[in-house]
C-alpha positions as CSV (number, residue, x, y, z in Angstrom):
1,X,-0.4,-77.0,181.6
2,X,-2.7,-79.8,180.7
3,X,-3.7,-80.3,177.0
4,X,-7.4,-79.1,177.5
5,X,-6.4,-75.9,179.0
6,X,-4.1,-74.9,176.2
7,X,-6.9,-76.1,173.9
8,X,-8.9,-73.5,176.0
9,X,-6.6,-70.9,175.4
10,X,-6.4,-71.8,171.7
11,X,-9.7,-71.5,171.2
12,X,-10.4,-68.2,173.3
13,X,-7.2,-66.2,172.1
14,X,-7.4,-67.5,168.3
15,X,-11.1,-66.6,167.9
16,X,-10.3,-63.2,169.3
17,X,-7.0,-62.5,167.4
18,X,-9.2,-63.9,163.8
19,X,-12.0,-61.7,164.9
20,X,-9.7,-58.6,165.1
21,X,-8.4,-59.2,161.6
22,X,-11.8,-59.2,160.3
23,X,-11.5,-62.7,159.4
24,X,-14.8,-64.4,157.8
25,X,-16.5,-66.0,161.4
26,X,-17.3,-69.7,159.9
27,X,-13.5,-69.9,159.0
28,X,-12.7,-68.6,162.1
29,X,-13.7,-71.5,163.3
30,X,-12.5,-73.8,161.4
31,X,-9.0,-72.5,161.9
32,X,-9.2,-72.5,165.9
33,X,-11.2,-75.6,165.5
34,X,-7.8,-77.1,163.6
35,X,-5.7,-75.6,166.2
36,X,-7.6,-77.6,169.1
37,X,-7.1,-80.6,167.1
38,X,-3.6,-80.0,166.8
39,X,-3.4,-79.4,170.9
40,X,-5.4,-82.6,171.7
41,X,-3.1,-84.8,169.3
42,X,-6.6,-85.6,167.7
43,X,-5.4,-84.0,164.5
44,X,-6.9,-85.6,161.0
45,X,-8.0,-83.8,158.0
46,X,-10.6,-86.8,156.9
47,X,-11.8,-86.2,160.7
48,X,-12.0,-82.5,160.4
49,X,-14.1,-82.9,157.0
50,X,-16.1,-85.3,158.2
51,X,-17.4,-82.3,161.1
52,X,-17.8,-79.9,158.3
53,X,-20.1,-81.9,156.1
54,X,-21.9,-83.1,159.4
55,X,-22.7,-79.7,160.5
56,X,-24.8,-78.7,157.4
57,X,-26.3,-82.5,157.1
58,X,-29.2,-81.9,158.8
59,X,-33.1,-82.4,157.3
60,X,-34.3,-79.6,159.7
61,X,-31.9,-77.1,158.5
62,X,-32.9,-77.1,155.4
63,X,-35.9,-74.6,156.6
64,X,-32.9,-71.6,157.0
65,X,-32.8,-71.3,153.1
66,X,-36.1,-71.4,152.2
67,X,-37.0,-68.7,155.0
68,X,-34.1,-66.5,153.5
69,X,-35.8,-67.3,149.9
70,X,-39.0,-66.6,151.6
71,X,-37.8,-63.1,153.3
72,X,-36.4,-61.7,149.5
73,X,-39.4,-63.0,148.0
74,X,-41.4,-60.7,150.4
75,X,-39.1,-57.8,149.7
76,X,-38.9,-58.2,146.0
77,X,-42.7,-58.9,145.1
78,X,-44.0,-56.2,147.2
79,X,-45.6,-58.4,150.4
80,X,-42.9,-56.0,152.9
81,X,-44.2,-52.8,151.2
82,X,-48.2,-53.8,151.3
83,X,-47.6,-54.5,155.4
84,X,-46.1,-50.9,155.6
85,X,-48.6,-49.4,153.9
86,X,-51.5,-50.8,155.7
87,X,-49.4,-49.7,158.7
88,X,-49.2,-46.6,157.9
89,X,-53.1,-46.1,156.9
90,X,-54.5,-46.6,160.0
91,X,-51.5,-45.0,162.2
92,X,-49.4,-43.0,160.1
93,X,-51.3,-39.5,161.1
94,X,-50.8,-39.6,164.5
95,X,-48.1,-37.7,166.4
96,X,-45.2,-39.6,165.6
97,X,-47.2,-42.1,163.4
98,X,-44.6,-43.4,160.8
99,X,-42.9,-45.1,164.1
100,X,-45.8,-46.7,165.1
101,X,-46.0,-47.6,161.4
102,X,-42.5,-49.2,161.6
103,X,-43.0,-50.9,165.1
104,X,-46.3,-52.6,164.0
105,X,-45.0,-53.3,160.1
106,X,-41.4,-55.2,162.1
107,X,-43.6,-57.4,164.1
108,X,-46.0,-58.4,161.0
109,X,-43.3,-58.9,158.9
110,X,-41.7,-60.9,161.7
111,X,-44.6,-63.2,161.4
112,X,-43.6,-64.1,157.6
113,X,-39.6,-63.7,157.1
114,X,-37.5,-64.7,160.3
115,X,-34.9,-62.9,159.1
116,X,-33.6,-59.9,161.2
117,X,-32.1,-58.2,158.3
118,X,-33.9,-58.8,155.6
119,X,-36.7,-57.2,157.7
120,X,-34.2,-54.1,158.9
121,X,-33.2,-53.5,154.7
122,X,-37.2,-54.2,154.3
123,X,-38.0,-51.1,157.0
124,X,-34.8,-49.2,156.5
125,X,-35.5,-48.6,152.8
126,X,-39.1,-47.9,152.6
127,X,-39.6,-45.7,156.0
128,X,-36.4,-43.8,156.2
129,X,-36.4,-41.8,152.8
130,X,-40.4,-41.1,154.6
131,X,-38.9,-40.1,158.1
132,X,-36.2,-37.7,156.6
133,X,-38.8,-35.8,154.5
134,X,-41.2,-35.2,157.6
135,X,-38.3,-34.2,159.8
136,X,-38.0,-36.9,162.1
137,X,-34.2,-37.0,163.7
138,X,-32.8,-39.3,161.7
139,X,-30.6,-41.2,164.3
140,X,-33.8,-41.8,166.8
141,X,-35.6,-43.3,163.7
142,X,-33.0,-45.9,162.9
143,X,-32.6,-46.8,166.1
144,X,-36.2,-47.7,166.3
145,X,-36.2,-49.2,162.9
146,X,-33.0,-51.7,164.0
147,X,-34.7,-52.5,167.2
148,X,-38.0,-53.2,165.6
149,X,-35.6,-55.7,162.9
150,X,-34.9,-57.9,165.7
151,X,-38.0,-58.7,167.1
152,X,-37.7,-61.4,163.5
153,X,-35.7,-64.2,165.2
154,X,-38.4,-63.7,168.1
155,X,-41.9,-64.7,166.5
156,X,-41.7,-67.7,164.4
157,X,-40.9,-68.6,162.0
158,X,-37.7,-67.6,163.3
159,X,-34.7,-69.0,161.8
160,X,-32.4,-68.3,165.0
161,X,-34.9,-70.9,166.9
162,X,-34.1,-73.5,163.7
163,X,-30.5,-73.5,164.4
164,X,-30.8,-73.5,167.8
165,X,-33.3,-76.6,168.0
166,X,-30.9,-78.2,165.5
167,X,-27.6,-77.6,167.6
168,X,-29.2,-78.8,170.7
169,X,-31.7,-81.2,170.3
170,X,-34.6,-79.1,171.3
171,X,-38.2,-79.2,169.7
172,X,-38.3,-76.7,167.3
173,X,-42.3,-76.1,167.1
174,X,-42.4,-75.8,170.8
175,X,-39.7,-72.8,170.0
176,X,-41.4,-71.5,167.8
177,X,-44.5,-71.4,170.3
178,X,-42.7,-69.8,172.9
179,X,-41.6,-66.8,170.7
180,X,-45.0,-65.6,170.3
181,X,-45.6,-63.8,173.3
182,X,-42.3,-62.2,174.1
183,X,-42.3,-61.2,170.5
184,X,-45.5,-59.2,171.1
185,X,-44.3,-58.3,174.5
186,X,-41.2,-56.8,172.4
187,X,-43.5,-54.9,170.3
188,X,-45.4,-53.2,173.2
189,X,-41.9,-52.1,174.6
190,X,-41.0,-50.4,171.9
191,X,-44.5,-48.4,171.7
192,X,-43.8,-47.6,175.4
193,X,-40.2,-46.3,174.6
194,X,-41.1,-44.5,171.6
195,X,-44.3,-42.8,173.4
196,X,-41.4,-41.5,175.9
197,X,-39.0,-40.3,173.1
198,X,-41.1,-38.3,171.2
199,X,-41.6,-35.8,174.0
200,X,-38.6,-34.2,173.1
201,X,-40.0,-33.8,169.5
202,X,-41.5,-31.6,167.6
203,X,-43.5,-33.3,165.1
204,X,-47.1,-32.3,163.6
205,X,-49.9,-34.4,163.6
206,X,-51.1,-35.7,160.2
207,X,-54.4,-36.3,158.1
208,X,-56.2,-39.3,159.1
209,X,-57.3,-41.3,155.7
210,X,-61.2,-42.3,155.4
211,X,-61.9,-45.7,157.0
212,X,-62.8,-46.3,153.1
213,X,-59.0,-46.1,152.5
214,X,-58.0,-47.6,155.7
215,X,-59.8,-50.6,154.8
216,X,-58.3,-50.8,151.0
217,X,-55.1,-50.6,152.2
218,X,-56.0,-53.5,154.7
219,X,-57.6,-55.7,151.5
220,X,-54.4,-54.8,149.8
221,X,-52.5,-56.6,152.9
222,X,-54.7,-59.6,152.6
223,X,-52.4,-62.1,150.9
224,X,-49.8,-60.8,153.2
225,X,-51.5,-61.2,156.1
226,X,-52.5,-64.4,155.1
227,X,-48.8,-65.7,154.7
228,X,-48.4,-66.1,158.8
229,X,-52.0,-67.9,159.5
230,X,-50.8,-70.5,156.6
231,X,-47.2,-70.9,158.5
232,X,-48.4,-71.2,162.1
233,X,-51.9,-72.9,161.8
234,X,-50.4,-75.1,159.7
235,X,-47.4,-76.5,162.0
236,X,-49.9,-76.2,164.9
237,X,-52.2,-78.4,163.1
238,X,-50.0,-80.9,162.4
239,X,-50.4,-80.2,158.5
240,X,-46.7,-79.7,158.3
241,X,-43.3,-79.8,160.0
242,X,-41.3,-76.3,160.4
243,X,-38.8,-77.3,157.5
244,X,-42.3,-78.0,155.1
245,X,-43.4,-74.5,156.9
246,X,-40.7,-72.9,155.1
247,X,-40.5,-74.6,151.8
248,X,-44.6,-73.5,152.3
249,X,-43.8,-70.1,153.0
250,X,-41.2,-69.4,149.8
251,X,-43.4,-70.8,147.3
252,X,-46.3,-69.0,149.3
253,X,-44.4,-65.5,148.4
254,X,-43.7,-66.5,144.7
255,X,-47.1,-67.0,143.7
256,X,-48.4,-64.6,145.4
257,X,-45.3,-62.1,143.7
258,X,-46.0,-63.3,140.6
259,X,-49.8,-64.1,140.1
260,X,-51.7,-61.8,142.7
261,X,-49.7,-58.6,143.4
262,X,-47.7,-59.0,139.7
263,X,-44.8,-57.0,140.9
264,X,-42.0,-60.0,140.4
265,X,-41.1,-60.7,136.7
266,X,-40.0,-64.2,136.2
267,X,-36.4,-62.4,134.8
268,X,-36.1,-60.8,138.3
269,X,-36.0,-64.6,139.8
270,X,-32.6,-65.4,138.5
271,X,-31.6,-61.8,141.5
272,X,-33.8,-63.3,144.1
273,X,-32.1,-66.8,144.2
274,X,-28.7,-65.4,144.3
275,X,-28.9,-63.1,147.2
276,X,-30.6,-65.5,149.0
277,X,-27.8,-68.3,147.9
278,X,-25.4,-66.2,149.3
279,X,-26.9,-65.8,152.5
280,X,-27.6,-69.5,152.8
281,X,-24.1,-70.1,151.6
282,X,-22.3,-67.7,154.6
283,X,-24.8,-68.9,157.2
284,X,-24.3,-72.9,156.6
285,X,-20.3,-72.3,156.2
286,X,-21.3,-70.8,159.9
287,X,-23.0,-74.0,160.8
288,X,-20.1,-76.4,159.3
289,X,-17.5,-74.2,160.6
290,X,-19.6,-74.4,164.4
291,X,-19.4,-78.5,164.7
292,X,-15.2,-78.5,164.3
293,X,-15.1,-76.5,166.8
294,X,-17.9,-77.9,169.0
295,X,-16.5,-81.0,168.5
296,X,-13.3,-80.2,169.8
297,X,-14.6,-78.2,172.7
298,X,-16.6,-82.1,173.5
299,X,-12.8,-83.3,173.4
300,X,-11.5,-80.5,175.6
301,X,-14.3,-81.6,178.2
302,X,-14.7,-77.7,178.4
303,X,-18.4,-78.1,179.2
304,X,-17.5,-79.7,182.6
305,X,-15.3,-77.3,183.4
306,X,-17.7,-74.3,182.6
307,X,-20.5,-76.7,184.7
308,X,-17.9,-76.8,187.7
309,X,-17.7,-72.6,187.5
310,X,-21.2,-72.4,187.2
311,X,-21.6,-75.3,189.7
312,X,-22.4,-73.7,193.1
313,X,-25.5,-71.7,191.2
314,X,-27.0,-74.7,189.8
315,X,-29.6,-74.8,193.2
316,X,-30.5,-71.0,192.1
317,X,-31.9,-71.5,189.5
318,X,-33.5,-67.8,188.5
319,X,-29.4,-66.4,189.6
320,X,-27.8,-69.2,187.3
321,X,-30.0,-67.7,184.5
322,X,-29.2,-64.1,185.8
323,X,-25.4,-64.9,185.4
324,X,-25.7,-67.0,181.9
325,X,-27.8,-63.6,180.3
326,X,-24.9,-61.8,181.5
327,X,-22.4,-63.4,180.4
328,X,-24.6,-63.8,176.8
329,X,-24.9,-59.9,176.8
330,X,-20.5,-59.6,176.8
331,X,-20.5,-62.4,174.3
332,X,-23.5,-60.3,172.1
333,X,-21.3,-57.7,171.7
334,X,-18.9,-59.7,169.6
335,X,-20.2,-62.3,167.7
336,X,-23.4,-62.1,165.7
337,X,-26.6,-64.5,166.6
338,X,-25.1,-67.4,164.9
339,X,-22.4,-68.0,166.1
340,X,-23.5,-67.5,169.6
341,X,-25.8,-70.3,169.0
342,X,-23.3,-72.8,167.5
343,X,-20.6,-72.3,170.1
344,X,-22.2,-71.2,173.3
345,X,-25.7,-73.0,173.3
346,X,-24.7,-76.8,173.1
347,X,-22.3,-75.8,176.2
348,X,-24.5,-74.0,178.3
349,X,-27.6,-75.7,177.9
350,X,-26.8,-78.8,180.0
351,X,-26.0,-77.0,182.9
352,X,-29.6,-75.2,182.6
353,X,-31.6,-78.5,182.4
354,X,-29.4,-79.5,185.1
355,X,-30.8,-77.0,187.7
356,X,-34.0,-77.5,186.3
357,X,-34.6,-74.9,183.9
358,X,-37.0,-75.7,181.0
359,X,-34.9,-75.9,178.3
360,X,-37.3,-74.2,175.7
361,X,-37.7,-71.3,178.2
362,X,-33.9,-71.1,178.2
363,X,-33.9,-71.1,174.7
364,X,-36.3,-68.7,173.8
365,X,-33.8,-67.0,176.3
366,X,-30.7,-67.3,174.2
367,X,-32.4,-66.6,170.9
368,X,-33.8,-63.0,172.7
369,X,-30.3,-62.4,174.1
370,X,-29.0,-63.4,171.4
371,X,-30.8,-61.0,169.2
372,X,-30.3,-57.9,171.4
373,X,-27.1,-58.4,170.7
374,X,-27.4,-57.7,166.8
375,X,-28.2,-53.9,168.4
376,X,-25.2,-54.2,170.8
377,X,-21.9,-52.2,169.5
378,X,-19.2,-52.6,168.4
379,X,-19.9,-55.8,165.7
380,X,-24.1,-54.7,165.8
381,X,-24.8,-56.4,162.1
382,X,-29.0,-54.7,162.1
383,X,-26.7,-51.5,163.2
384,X,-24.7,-51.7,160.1
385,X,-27.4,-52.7,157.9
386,X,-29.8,-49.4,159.0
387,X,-27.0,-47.4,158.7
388,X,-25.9,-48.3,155.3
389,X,-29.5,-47.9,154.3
390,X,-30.1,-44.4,155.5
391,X,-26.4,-43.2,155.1
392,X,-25.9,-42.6,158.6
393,X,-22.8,-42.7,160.5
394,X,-22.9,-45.6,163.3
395,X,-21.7,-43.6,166.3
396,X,-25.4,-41.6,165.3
397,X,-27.3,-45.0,165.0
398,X,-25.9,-46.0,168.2
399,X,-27.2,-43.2,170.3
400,X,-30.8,-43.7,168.4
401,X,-31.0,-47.1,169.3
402,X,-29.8,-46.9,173.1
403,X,-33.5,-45.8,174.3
404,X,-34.7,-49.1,173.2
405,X,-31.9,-50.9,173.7
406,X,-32.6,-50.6,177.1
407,X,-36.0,-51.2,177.1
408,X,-35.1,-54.9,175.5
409,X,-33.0,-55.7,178.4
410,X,-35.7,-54.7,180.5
411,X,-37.4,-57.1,179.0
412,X,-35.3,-59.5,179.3
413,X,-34.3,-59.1,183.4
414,X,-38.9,-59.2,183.4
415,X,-38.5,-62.6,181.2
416,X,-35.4,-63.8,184.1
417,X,-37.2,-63.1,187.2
418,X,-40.8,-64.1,185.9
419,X,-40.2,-67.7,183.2
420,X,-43.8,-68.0,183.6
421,X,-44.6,-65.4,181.0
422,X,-42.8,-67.7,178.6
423,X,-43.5,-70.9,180.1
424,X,-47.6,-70.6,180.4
425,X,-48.5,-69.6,176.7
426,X,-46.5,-72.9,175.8
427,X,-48.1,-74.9,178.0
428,X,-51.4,-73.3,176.9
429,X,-50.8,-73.8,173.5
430,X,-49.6,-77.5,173.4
């Protein structure tokens, strides 16, 4: 057995034995990383810390903390809970209404945060306690919140597309460009599954509010609303790159937390920088962790061999993508977005651009797989997060979320067969 193939196996079995410990996924890494080193005889601590500092040295990924900062601003200083509310004025008494409310509230909110789970705890805390008093079953409603979460790494400013454009080179405004529509096309899926669940309910219609109130709910919305017209005009215009865009969008959420809607004290600060510096903290030891083991998988030359598996599809193209979303789907079901990006993207996007597949359609591509995935069983993290929220037990959130589970792979096979949808607004739009 050659040295690459045991590396191979290394790197496959280890991750899966660390995984079924429960072991933390960046050292995961780092661990099988070290292993391959070990294999390859290109062992060397100063080597191996040299790839960990190298993974997190990047300008452009300095965006993913100030778009976490941004996304507990939001929830803290009341920006999440004046998008819900104008949600719910002007849908909320329909039949069914407080679903709408959370479908159209995820893909606003999706607009300002980039976060999938800061926008799932956002939803999750404010609509559930709303859906259990009005006798909604409680399993279908967090389902629909967790699948409306993940529509966040979709429409920019998604911190999924920073990583990704990081780890492989691509532009990351033209990502964030080709998120828009699938993100909306997201949204419309999930009013189509919805309308189709709630014929087997039995929920009463509600009071509509008097445009008067509809329209002071809207007012109250305004800096909120204003937060993704600021983000997106400006790195369309050229004002500002997407790292600027997020440093924008935090300080954006302060002032407005502190000095418009007055809900943030400056004590409460101190809370907000500490939960966002530890998600900052697990996601870049994710990133650092990522480049030992990318580096090693350059040395194993495993790319060539997953190009000469994948080799006789490279001339079909539309089947090569077919089998790659497949293949992302299995992997979804394990790791978390993240990861999937780090280890899987820098291997698999060669042999996209090499059968001629734009590789900011195939990223987009990735990113949506990718995202599905955080509603996938058995790791699911949006799963876990809803059903910590509303106390739920997961096998119940599961069966909620399976309706629109399958309408996002729907989506996706639509997106597979047709890359125009995501190809033509880019081209528009540049």
């Amino acid at each position: 057995m050659t040295n690459e193939a045991l590396a191979f196996i290394v790197f496959s079995v280890g991750m899966l034995a660390l995984m079924g410990i429960g072991m933390n996924m960046g050292l995961a890494l780092v661990l099988t990383g070290a292993g391959m080193a070990w294999v390859l005889d290109f062992w060397d601590t100063q080597l191996l810390a040299q790839n960990l500092v190298a993974g997190v040295d990047s300008f452009p990924l300095l965006a993913v903390p100030f778009f976490i900062l941004a996304g507990e601003l939001m929830n803290s200083g009341g920006i999440s809970g004046r998008i819900i509310a104008m949600a719910q004025a002007w849908v909320g008494h329909i039949r069914g209404g407080l679903g709408f409310v959370a479908i159209g509230a995820a893909v606003l909110m999706a607009s300002m945060s980039g976060s999938a789970l800061a926008d799932t705890a956002a939803l999750a805390t404010i609509l559930l306690p709303m859906m259990r008093r009005q006798g909604y079953p409680m399993h279908t409603s967090a389902g629909l919140i967790a699948s409306g979460g993940i529509i966040a790494p979709i429409i920019p400013p998604s911190m999924p597309f920073v990583i990704y454009g990081v780890t492989t080179n691509t532009s990351i405004s033209l990502l964030f460009l080709s998120g828009i529509v699938p993100g909306l096309i997201m949204g419309v899926g999930l009013i189509v599954a919805w309308k189709l669940v709630l014929r087997k309910m039995d929920l009463p219609e509600g009071r509509a509010l008097p445009l008067k109130e509809r329209l002071r709910a809207t007012a109250k919305a305004f800096w909120a609303l204003l937060m993704p017209l600021i983000i997106i005009g400006g790195m369309k215009s050229g004002v500002f790159t997407p790292t600027e865009a997020a440093v924008v969008a935090a300080f954006y959420a302060l002032a407005v937390a502190l000095f418009v809607h007055r809900e943030m004290k400056l004590a409460e600060i101190h809370g907000v920088l500490v939960r966002a510096g530890k998600t900052t903290a697990i996601v870049m030891f994710l990133c650092a962790g990522a480049q030992v083991a990318s580096y090693m998988i350059t040395l194993a030359d495993l790319p060539s061999t997953l190009t000469g598996w994948l080799g006789p599809l490279v001339d079909s193209p539309k089947l090569l993508m077919a089998v790659m979303m497949l293949v992302l789907v299995i992997v979804g079901t394990a790791l978390d977005l993240t990861p999937t990006i780090l280890i899987f993207a820098p291997v698999m996007l060669p042999i996209a651009v090499k059968a001629g597949i734009d590789p900011v359609y195939f990223g987009l591509m990735f990113v949506l797989n990718g995202a599905i995935g955080l509603i996938t069983p058995p790791v699911g993290t949006v799963l876990n997060v809803v059903a910590g929220v509303g106390r739920l037990p997961m096998h119940r959130v599961i069966q909620g979320v399976n309706p629109f589970l399958i309408t996002y792979v729907l989506i996706l096979a639509l997106f597979v067969v047709f890359p125009q949808i995501v190809t033509a607004p880019v081209a528009w739009m540049r």
